[in-house]
VMD Tcl script that builds the backbone (N, CA, C; Angstrom):
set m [mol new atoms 282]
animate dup $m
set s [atomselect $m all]
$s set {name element resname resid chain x y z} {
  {N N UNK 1 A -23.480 -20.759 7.436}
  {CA C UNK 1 A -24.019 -22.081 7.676}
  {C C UNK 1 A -23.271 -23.074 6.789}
  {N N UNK 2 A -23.242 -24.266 7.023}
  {CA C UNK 2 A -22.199 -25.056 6.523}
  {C C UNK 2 A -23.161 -26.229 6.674}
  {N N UNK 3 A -22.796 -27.186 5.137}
  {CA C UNK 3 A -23.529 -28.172 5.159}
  {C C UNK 3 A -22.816 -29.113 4.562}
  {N N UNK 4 A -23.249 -30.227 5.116}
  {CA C UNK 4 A -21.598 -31.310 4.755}
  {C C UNK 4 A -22.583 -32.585 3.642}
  {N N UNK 5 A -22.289 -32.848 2.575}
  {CA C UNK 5 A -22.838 -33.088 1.224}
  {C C UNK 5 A -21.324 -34.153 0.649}
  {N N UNK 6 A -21.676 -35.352 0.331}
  {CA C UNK 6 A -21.060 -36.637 0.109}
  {C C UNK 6 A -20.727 -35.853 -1.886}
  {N N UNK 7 A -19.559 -36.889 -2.247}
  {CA C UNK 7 A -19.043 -36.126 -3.455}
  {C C UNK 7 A -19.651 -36.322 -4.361}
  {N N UNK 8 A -20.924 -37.578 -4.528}
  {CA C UNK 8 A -21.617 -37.760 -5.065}
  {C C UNK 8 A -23.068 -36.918 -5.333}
  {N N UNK 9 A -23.278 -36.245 -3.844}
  {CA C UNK 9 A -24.162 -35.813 -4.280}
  {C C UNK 9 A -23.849 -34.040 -5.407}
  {N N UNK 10 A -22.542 -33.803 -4.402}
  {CA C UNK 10 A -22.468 -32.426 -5.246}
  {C C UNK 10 A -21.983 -32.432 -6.436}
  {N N UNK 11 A -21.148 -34.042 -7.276}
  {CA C UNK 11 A -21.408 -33.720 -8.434}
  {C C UNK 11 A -22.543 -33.687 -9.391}
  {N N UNK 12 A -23.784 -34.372 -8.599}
  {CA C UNK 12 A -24.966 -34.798 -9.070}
  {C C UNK 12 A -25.821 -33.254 -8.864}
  {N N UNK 13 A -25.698 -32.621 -8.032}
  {CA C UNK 13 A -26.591 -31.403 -7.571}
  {C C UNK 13 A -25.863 -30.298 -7.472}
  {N N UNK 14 A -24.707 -30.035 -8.291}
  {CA C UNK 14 A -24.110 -28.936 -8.249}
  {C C UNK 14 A -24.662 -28.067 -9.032}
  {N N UNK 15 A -25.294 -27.652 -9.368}
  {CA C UNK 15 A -26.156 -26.349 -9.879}
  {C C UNK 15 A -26.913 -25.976 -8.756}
  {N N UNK 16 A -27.591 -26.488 -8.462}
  {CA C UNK 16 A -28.830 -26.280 -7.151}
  {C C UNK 16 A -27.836 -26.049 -5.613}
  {N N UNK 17 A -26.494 -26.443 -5.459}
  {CA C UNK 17 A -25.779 -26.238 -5.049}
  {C C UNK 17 A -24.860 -24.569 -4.785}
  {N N UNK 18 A -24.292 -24.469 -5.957}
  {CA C UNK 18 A -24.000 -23.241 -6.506}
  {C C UNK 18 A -25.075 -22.099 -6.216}
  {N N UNK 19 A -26.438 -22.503 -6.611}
  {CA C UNK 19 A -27.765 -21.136 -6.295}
  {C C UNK 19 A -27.352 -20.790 -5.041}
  {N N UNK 20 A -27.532 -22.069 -3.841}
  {CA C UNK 20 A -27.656 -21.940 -2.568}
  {C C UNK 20 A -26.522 -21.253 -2.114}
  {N N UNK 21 A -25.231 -21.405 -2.908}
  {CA C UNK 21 A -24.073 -20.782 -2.125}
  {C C UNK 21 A -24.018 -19.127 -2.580}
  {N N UNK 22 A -24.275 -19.073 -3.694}
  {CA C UNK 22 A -24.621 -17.591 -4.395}
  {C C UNK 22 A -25.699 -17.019 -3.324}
  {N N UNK 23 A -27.042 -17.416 -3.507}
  {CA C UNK 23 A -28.017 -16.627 -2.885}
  {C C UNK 23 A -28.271 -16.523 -1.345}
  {N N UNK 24 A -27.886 -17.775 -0.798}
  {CA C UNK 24 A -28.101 -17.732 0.783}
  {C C UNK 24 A -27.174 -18.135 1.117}
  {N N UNK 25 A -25.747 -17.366 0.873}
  {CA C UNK 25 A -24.138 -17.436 1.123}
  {C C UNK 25 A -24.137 -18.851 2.196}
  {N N UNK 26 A -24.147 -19.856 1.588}
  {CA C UNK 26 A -24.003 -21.199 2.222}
  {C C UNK 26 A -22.618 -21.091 2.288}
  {N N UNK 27 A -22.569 -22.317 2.649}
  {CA C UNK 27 A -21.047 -23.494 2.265}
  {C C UNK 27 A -21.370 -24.519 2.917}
  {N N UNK 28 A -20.739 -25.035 1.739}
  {CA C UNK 28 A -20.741 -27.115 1.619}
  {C C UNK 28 A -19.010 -27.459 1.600}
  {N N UNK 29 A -19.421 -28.419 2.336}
  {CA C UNK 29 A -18.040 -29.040 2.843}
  {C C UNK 29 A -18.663 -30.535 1.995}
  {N N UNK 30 A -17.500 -31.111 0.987}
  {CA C UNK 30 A -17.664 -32.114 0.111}
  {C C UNK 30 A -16.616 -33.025 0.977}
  {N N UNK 31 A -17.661 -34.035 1.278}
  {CA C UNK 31 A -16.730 -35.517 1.993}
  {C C UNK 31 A -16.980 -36.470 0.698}
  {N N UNK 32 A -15.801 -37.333 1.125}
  {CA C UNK 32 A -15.309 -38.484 0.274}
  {C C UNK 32 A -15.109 -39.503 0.844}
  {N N UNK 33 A -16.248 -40.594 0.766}
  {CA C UNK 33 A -15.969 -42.131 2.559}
  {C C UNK 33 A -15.667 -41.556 3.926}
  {N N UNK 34 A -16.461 -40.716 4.118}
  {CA C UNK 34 A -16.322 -39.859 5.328}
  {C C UNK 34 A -15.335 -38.502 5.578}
  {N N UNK 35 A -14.426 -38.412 4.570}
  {CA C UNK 35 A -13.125 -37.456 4.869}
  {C C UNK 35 A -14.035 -36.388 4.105}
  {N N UNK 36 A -13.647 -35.046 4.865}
  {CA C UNK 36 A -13.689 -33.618 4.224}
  {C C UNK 36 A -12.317 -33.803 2.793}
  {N N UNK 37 A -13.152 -33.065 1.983}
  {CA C UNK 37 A -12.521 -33.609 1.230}
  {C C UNK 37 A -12.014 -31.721 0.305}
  {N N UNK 38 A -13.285 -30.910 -0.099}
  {CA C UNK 38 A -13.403 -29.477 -0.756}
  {C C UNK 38 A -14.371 -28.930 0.285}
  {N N UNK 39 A -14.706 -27.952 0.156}
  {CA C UNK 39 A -15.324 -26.275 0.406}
  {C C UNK 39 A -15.714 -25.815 -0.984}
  {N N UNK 40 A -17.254 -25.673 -0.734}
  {CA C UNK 40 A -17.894 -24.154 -1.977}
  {C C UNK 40 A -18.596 -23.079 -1.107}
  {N N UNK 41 A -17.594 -22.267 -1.489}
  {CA C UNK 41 A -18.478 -21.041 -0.818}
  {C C UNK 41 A -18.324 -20.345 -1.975}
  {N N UNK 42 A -19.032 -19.395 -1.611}
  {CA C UNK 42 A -18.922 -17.821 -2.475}
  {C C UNK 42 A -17.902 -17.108 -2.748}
  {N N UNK 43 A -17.955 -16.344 -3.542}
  {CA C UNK 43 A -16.672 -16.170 -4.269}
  {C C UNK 43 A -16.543 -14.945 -2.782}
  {N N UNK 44 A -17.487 -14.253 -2.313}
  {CA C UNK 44 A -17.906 -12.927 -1.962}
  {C C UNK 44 A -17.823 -13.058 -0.564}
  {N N UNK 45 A -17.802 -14.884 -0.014}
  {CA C UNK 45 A -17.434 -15.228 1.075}
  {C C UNK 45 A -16.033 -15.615 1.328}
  {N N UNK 46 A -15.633 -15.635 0.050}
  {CA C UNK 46 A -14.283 -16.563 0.221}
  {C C UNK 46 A -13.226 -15.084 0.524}
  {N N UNK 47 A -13.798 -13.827 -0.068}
  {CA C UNK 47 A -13.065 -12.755 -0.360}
  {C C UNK 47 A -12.858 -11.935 0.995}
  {N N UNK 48 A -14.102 -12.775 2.024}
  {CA C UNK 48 A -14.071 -11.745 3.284}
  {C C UNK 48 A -13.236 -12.755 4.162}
  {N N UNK 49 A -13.426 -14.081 4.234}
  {CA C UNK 49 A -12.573 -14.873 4.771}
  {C C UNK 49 A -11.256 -14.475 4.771}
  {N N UNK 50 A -10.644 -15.222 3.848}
  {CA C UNK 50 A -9.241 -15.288 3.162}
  {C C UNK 50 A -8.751 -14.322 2.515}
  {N N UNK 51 A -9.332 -13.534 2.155}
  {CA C UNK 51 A -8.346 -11.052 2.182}
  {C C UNK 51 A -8.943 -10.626 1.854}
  {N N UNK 52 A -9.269 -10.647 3.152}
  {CA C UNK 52 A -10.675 -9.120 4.277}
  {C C UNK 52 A -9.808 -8.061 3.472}
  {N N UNK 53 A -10.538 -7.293 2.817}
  {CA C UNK 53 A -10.138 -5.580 3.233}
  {C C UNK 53 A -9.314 -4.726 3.877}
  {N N UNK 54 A -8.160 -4.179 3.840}
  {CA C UNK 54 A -7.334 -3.481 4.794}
  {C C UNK 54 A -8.915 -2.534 5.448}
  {N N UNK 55 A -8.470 -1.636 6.642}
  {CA C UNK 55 A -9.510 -0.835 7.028}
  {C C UNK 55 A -9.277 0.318 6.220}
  {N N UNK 56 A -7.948 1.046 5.663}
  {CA C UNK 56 A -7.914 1.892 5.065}
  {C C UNK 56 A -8.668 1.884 3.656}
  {N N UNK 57 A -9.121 0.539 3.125}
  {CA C UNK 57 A -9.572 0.522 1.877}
  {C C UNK 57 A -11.090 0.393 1.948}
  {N N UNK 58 A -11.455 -0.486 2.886}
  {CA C UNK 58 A -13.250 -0.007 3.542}
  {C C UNK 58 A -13.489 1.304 3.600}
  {N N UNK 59 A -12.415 2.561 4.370}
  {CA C UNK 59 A -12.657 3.360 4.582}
  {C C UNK 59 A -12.865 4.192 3.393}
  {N N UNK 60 A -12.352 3.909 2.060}
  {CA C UNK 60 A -12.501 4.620 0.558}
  {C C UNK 60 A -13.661 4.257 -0.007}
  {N N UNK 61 A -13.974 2.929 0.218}
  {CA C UNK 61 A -15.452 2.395 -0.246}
  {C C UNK 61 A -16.299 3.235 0.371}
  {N N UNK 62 A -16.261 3.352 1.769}
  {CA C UNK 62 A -17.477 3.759 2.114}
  {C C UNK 62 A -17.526 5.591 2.188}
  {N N UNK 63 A -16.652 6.466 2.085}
  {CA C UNK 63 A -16.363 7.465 1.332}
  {C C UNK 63 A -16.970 7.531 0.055}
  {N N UNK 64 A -16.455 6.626 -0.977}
  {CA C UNK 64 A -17.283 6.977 -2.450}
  {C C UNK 64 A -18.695 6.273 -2.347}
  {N N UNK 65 A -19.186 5.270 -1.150}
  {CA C UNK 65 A -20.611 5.524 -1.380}
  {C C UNK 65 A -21.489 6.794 -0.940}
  {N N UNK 66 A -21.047 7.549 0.173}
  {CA C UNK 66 A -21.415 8.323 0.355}
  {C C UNK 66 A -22.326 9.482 0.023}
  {N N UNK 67 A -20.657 9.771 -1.072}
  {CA C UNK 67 A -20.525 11.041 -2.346}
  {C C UNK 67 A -21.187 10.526 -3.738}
  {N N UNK 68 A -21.760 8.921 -3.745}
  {CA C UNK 68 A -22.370 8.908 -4.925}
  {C C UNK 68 A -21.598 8.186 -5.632}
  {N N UNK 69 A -20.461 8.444 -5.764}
  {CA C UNK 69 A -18.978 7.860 -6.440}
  {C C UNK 69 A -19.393 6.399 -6.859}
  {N N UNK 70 A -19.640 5.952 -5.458}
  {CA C UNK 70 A -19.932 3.984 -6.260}
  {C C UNK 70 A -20.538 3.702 -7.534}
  {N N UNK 71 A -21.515 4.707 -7.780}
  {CA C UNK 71 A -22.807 4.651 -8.684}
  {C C UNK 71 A -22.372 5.474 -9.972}
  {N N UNK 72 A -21.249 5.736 -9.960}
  {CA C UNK 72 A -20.350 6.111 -11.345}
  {C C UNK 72 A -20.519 5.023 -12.347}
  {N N UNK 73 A -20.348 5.243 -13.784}
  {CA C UNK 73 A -20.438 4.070 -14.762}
  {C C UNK 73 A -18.818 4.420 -15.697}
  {N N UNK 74 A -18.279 3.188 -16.010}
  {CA C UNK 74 A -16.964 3.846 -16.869}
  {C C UNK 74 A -16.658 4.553 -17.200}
  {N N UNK 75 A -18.013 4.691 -18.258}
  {CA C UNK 75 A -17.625 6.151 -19.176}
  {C C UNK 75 A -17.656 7.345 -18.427}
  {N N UNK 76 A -18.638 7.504 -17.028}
  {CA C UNK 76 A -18.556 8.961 -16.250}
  {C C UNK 76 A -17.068 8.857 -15.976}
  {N N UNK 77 A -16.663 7.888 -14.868}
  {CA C UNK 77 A -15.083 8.142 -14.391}
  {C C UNK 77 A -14.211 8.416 -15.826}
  {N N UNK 78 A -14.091 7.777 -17.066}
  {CA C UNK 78 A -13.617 7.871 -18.127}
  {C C UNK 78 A -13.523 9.523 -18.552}
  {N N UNK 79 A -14.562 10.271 -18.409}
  {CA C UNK 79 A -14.935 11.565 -18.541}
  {C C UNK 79 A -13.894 12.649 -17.716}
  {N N UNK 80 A -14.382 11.869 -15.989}
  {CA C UNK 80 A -13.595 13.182 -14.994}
  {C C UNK 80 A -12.051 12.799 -14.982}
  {N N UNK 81 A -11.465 11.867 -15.369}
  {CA C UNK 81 A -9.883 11.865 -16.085}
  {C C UNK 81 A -9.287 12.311 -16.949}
  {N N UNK 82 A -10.354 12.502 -17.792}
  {CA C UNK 82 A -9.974 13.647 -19.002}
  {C C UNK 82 A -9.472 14.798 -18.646}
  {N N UNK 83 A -10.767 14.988 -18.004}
  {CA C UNK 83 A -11.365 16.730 -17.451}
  {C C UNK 83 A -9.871 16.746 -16.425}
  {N N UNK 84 A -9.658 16.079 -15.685}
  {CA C UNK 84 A -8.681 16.851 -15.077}
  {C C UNK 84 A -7.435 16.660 -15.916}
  {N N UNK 85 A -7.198 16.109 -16.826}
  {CA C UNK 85 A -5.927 15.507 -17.238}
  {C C UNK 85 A -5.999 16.927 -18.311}
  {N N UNK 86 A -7.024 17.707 -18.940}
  {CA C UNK 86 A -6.610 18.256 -19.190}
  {C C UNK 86 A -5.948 19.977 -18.273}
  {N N UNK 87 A -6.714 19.959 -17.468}
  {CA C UNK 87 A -6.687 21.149 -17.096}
  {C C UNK 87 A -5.451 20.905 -16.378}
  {N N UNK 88 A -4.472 20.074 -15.807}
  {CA C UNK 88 A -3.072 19.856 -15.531}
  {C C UNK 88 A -2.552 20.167 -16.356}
  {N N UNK 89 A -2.284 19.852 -17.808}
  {CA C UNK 89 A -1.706 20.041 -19.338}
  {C C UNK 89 A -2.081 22.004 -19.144}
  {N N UNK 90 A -3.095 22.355 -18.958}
  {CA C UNK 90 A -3.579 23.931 -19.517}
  {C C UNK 90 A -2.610 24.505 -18.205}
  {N N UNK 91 A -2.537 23.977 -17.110}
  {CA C UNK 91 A -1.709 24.773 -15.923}
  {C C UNK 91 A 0.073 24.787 -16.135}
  {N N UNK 92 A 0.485 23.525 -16.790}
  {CA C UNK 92 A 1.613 23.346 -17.327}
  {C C UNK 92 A 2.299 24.473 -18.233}
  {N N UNK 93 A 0.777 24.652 -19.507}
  {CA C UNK 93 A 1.213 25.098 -20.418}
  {C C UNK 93 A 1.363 26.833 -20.248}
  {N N UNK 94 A 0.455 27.250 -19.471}
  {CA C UNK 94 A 0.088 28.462 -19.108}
  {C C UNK 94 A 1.067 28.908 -18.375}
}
mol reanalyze $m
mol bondsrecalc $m
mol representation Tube
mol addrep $m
């Protein structure tokens, strides 16, 4: 949804602005004496717009949600890099 907002008002209401584009993925089109002037969208809208996802890389996302993977925290992935990094080194050495 797109809502067209004079430059005055969104420098005046840009917080309450920003919520709306965060929470109910708006966008405001900022005119200036009638001319389009900016765009606020979401960072999360702007990312699907302007570089969508290859399909091969959706297809890894939705693979590691699957298996749980998404719901990893640093330090776990931090952990299973070890773990294999060593046991490559023990196959080397062996």
């Amino acid at each position: 949804m797109t809502n067209v907002v004079s430059a005055l008002t969104a420098r005046t209401q840009l917080g309450q602005i920003l919520k709306r584009v965060k929470k109910n993925n708006e966008r405001f089109v900022v005119d200036r004496r009638g001319e389009p002037q900016a765009v606020i969208m979401s960072m999360e809208d702007y990312i699907q717009t302007m570089a969508p996802p290859p399909g091969w890389l959706k297809g890894i996302w939705n693979a590691s949600e699957r298996r749980g993977a998404s719901q990893l925290t640093m330090r776990q992935i931090n952990t299973e890099i070890a773990t294999v990094r060593r046991e490559v080194r023990k196959k080397k050495a062996g």
